[in-house]
PDB file of N, CA, C and O in Angstrom, chain B, residues numbered from 101:
ATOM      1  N   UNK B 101       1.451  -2.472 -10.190  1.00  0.00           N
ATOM      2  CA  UNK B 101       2.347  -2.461  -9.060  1.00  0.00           C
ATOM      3  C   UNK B 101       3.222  -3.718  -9.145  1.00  0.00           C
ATOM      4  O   UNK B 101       2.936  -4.915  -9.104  1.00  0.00           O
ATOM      5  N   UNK B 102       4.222  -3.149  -9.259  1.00  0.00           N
ATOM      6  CA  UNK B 102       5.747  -5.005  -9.276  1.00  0.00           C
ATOM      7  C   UNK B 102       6.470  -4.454  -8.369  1.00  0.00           C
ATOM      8  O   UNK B 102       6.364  -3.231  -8.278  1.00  0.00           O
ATOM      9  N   UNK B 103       7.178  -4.986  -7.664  1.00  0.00           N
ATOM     10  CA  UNK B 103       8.477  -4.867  -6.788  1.00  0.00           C
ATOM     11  C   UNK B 103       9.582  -5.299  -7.718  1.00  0.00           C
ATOM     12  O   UNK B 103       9.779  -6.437  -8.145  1.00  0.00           O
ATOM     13  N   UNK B 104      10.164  -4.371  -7.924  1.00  0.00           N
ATOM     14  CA  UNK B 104      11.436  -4.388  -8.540  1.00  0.00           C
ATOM     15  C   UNK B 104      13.080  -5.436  -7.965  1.00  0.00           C
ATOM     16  O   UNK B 104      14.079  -5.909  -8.506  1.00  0.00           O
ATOM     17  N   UNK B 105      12.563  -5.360  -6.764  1.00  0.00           N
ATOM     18  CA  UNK B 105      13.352  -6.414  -5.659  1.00  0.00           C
ATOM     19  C   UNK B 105      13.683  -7.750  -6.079  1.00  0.00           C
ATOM     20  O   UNK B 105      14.519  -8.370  -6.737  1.00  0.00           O
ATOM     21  N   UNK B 106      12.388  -7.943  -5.228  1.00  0.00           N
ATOM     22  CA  UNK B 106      11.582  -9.570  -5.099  1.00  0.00           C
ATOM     23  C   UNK B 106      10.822  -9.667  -6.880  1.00  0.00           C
ATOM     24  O   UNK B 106      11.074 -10.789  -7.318  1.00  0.00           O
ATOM     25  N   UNK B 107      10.275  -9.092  -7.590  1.00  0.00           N
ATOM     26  CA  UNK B 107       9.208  -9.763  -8.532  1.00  0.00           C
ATOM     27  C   UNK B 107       8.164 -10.185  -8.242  1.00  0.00           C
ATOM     28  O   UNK B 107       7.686 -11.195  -8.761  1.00  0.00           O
ATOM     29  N   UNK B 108       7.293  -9.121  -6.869  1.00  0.00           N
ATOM     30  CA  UNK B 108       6.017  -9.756  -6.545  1.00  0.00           C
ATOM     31  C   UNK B 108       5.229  -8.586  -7.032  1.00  0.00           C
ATOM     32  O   UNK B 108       5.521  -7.398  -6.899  1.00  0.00           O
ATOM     33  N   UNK B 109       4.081  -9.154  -7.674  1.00  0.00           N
ATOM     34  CA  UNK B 109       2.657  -8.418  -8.095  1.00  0.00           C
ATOM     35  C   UNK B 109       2.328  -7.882  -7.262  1.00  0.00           C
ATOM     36  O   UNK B 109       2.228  -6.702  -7.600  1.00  0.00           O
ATOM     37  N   UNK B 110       1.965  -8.066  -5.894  1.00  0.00           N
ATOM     38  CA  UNK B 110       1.495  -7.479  -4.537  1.00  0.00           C
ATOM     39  C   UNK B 110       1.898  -6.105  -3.926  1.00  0.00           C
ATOM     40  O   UNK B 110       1.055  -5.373  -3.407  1.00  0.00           O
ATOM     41  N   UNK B 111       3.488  -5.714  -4.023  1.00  0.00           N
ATOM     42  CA  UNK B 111       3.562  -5.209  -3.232  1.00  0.00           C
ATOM     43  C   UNK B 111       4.679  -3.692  -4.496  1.00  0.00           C
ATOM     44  O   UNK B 111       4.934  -3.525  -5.689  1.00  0.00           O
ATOM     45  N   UNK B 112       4.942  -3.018  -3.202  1.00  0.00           N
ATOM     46  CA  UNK B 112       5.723  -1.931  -4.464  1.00  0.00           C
ATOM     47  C   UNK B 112       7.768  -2.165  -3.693  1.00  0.00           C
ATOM     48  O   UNK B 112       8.154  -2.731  -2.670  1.00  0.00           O
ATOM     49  N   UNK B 113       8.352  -1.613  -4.511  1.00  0.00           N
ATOM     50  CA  UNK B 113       9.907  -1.663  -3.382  1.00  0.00           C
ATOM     51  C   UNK B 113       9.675  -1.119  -2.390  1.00  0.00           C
ATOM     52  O   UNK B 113      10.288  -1.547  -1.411  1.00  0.00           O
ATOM     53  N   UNK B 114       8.882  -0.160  -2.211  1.00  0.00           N
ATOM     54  CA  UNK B 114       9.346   0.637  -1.255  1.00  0.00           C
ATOM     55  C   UNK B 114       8.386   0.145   0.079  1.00  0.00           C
ATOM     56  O   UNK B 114       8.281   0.793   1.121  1.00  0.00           O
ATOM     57  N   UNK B 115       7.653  -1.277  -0.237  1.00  0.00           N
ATOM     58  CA  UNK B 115       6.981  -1.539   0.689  1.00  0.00           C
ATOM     59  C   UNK B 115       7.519  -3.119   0.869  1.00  0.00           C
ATOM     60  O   UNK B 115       6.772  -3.752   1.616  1.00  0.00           O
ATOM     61  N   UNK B 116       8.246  -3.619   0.535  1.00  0.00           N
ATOM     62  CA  UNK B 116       8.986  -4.761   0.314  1.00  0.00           C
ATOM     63  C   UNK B 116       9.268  -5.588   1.252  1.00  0.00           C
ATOM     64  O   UNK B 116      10.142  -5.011   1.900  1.00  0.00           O
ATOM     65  N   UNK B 117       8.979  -7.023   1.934  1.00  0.00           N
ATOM     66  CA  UNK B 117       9.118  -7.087   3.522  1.00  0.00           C
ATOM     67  C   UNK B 117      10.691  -7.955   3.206  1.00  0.00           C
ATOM     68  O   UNK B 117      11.239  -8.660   4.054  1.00  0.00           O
ATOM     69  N   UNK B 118      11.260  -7.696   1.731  1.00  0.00           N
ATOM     70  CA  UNK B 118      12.792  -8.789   1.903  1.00  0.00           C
ATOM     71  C   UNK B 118      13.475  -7.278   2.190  1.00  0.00           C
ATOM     72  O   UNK B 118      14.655  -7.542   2.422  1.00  0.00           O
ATOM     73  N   UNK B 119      13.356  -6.294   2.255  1.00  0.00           N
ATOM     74  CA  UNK B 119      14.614  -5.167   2.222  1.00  0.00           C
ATOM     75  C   UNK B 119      14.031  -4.529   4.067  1.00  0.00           C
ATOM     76  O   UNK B 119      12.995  -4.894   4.624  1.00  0.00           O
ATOM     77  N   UNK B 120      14.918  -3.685   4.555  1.00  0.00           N
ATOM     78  CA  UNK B 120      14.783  -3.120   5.526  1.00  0.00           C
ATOM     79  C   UNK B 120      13.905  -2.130   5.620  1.00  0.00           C
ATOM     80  O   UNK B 120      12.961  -2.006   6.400  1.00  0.00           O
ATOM     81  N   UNK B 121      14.338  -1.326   4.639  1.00  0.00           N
ATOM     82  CA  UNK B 121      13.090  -0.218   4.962  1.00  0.00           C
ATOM     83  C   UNK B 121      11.850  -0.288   4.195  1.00  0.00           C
ATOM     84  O   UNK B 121      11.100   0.681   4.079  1.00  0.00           O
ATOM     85  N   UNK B 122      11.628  -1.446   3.666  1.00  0.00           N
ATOM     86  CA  UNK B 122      10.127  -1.773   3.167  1.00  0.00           C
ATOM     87  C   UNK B 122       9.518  -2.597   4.128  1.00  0.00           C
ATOM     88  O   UNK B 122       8.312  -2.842   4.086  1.00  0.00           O
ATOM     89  N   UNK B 123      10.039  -2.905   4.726  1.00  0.00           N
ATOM     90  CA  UNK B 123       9.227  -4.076   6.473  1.00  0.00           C
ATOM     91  C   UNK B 123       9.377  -2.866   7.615  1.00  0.00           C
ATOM     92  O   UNK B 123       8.618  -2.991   8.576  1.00  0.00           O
ATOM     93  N   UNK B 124      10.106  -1.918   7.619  1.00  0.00           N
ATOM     94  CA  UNK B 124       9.460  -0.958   8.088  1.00  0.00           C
ATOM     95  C   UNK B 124       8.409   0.217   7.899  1.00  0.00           C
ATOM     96  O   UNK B 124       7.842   0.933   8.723  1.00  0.00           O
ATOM     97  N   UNK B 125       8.363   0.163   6.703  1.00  0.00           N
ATOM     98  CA  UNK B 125       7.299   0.732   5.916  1.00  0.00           C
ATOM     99  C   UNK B 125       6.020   0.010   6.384  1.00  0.00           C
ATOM    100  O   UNK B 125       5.033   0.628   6.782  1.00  0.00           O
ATOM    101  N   UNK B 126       6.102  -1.539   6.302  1.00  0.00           N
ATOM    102  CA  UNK B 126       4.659  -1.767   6.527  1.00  0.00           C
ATOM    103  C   UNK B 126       4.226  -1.881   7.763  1.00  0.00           C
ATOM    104  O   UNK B 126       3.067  -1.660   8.116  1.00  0.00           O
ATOM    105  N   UNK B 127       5.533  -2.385   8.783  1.00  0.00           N
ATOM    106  CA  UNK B 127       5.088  -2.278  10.168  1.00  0.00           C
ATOM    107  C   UNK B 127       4.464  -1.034  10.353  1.00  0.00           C
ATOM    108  O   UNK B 127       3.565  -1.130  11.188  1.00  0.00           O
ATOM    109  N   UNK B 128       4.635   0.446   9.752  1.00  0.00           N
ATOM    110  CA  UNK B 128       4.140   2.119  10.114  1.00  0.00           C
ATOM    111  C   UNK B 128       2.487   2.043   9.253  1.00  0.00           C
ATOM    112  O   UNK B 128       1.714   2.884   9.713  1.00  0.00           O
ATOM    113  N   UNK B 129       2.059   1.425   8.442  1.00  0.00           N
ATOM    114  CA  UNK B 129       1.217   1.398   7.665  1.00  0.00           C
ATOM    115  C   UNK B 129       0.005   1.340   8.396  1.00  0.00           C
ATOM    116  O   UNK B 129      -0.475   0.210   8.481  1.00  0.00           O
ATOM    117  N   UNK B 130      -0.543   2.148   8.879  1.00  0.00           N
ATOM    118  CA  UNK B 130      -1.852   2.035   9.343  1.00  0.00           C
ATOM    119  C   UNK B 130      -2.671   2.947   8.649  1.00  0.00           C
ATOM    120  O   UNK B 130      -2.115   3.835   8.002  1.00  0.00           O
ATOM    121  N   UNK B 131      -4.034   2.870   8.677  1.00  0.00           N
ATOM    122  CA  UNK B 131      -5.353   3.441   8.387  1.00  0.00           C
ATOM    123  C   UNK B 131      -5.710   4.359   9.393  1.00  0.00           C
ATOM    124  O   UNK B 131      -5.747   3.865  10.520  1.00  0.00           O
ATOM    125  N   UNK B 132      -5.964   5.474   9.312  1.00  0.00           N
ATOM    126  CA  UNK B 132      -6.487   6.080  10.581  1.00  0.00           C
ATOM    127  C   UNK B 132      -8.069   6.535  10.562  1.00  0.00           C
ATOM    128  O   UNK B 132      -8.491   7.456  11.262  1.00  0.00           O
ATOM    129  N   UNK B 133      -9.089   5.569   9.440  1.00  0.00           N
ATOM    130  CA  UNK B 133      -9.866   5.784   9.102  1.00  0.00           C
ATOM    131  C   UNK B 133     -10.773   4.357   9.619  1.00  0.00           C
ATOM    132  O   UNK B 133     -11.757   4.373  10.358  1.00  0.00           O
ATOM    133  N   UNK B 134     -10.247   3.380   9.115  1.00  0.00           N
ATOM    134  CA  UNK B 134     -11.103   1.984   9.475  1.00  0.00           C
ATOM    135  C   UNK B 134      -9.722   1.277  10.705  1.00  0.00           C
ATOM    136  O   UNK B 134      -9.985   0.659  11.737  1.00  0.00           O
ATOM    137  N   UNK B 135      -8.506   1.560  10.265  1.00  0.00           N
ATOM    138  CA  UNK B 135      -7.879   0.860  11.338  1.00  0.00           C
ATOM    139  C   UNK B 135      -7.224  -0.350  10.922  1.00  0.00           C
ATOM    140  O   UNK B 135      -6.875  -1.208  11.733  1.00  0.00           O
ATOM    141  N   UNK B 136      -7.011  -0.462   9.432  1.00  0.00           N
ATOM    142  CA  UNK B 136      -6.428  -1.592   8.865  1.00  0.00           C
ATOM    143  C   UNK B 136      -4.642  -1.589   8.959  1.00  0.00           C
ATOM    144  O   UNK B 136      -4.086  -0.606   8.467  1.00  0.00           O
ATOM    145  N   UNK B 137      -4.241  -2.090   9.246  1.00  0.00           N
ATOM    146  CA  UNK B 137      -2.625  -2.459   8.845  1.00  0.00           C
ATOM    147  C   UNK B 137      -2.239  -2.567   7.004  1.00  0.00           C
ATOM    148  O   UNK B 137      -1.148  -2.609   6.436  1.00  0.00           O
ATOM    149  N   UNK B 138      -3.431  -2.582   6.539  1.00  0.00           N
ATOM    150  CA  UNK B 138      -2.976  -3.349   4.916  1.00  0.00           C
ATOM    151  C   UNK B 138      -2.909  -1.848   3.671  1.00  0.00           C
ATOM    152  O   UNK B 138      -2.774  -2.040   2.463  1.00  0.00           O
ATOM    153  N   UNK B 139      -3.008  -0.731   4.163  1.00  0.00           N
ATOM    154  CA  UNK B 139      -3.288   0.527   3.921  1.00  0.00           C
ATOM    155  C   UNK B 139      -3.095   1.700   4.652  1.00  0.00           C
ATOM    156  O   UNK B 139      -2.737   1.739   5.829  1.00  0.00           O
ATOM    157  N   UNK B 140      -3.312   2.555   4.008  1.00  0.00           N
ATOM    158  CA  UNK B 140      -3.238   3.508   4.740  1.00  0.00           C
ATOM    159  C   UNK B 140      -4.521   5.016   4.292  1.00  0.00           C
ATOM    160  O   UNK B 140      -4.707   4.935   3.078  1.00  0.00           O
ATOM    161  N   UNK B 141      -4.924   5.601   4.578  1.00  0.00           N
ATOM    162  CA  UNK B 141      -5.961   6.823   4.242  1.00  0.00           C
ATOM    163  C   UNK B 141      -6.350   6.474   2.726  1.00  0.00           C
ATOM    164  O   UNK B 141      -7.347   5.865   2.340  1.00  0.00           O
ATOM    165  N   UNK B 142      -5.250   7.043   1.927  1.00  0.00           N
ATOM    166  CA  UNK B 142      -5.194   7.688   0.574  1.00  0.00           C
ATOM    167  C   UNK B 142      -5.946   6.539  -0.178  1.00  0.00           C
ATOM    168  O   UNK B 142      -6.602   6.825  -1.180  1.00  0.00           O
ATOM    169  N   UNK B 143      -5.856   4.961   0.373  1.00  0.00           N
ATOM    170  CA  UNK B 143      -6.255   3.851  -0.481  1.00  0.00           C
ATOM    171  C   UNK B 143      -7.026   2.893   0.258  1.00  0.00           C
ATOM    172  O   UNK B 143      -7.220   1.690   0.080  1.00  0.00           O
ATOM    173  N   UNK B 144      -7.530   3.933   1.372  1.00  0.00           N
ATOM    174  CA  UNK B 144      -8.885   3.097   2.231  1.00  0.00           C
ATOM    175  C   UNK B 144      -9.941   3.174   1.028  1.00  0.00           C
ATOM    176  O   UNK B 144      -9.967   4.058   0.172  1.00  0.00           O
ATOM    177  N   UNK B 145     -11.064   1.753   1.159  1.00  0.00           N
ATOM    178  CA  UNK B 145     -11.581   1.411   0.222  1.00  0.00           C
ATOM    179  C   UNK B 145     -13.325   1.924   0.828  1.00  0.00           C
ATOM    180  O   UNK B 145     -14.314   1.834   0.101  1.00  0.00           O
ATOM    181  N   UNK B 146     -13.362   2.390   2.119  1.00  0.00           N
ATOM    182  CA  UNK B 146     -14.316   3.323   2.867  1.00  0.00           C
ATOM    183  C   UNK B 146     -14.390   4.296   2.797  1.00  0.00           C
ATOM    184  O   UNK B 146     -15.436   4.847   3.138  1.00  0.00           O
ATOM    185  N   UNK B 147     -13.346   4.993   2.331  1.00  0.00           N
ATOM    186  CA  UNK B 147     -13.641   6.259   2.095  1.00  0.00           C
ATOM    187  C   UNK B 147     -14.049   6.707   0.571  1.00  0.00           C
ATOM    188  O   UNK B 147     -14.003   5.761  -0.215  1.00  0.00           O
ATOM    189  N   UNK B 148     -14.382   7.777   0.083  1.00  0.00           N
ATOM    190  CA  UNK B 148     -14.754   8.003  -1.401  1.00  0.00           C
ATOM    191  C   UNK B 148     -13.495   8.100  -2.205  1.00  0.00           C
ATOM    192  O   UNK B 148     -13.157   7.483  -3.216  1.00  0.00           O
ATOM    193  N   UNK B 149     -12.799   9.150  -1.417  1.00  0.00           N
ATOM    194  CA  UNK B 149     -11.445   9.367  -1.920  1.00  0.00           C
ATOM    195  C   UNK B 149     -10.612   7.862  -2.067  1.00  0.00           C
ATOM    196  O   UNK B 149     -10.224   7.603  -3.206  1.00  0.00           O
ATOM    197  N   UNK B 150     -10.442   7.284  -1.447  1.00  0.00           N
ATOM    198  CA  UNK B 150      -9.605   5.823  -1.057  1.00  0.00           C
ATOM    199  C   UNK B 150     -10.484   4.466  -2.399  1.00  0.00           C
ATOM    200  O   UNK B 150     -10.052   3.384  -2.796  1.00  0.00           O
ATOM    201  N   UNK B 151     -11.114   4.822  -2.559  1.00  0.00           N
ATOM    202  CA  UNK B 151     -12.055   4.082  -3.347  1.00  0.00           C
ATOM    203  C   UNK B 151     -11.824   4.169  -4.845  1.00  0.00           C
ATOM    204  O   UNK B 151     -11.538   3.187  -5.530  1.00  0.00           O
ATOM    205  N   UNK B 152     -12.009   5.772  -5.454  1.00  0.00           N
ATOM    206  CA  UNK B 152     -11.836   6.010  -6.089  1.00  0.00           C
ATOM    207  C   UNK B 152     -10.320   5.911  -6.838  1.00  0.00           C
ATOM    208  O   UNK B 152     -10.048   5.438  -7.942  1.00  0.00           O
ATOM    209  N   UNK B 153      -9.396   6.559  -5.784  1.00  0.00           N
ATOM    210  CA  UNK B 153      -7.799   6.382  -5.905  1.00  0.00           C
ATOM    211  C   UNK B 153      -7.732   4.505  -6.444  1.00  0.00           C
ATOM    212  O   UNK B 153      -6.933   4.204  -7.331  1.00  0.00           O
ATOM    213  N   UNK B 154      -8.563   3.490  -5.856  1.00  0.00           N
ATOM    214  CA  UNK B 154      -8.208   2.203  -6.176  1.00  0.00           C
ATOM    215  C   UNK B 154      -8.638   2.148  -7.355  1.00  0.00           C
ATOM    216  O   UNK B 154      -7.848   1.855  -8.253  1.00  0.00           O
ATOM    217  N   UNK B 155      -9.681   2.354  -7.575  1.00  0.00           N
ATOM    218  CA  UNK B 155     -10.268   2.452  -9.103  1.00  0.00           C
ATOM    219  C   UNK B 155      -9.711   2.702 -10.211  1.00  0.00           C
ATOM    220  O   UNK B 155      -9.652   1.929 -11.167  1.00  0.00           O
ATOM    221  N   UNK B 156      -9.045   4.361 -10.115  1.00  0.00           N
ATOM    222  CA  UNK B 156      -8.643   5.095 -11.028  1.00  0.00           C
ATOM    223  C   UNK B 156      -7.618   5.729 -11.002  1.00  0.00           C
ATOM    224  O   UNK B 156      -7.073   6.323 -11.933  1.00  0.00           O
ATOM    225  N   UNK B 157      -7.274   5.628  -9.840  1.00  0.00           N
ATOM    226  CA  UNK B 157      -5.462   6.185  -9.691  1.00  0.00           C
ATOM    227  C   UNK B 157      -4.476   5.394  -9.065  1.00  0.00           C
ATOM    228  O   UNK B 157      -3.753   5.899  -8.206  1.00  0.00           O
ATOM    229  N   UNK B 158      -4.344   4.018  -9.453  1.00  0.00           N
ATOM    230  CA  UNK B 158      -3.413   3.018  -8.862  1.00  0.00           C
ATOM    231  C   UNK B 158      -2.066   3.715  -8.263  1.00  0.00           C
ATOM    232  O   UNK B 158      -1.469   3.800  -7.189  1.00  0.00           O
ATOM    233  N   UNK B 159      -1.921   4.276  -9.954  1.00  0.00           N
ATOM    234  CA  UNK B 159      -0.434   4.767  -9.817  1.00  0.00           C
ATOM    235  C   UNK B 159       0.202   5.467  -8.963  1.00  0.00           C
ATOM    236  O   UNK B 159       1.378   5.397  -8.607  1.00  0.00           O
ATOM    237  N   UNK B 160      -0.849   6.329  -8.563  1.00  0.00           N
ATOM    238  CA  UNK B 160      -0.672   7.387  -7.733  1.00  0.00           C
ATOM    239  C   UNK B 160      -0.480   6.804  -6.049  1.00  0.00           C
ATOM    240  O   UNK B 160       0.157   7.449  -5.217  1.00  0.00           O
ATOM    241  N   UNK B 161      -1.080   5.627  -5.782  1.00  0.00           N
ATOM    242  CA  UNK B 161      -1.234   5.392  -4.527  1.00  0.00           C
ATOM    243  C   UNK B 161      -0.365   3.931  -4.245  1.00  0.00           C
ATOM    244  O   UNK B 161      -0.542   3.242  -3.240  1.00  0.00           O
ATOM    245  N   UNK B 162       0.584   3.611  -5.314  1.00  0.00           N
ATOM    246  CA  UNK B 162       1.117   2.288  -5.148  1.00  0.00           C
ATOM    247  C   UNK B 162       1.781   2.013  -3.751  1.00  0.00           C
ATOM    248  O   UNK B 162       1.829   0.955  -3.123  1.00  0.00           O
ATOM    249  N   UNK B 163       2.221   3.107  -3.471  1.00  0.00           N
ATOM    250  CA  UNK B 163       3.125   3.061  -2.376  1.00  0.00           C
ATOM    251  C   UNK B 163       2.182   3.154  -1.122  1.00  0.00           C
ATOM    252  O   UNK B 163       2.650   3.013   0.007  1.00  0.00           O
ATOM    253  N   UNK B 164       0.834   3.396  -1.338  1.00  0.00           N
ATOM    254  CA  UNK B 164      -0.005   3.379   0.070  1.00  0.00           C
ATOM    255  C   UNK B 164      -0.671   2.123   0.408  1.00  0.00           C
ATOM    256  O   UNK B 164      -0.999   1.878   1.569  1.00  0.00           O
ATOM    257  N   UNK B 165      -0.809   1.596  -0.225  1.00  0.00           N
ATOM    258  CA  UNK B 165      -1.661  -0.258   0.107  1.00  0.00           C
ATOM    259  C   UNK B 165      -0.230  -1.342   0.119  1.00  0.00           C
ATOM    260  O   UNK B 165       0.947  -1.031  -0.059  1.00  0.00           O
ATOM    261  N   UNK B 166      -0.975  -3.031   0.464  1.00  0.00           N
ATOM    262  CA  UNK B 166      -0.394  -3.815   0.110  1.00  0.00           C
ATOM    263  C   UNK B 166      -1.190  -4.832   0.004  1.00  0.00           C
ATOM    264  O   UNK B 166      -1.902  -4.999   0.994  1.00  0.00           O
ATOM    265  N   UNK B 167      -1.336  -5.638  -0.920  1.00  0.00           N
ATOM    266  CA  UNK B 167      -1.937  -6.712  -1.308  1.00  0.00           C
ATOM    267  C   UNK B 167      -1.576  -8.357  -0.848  1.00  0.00           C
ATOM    268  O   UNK B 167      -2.057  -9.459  -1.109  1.00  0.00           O
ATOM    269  N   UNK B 168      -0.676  -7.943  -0.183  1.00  0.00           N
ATOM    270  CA  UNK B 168       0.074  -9.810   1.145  1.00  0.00           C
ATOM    271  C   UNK B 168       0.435  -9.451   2.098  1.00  0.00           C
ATOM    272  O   UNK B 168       0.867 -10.246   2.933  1.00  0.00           O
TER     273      UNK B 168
END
């Protein structure tokens, strides 16, 4: 995961807090599983599915977590 933007490891563009609609992206980012702000379902680390996706399907879920 790089941000093409900024050049941060953490986060993806489309979750980006220097552009507009990536700081709105994360302000919407909730969990409706544990209740975190830093995720969302697909890459909750409580669930099996969310766990696994971190493990083994980064790619697939870049756009659902954020790491700052």
């Amino acid at each position: 995961m790089r941000c093409t933007y900024c050049g941060s490891n953490l986060h993806s563009l489309q979750n980006c807090p220097k552009t507009c609609g990536g700081q709105s992206n994360r302000n919407r980012m909730h969990c409706t599983y544990c209740g975190s702000n830093k995720h969302n379902l697909n890459a909750c680390p409580k669930t099996h599915g969310g766990s696994s996706n971190l493990a083994w399907h980064q790619d697939k879920i870049k756009n659902d977590y954020i790491m700052d």
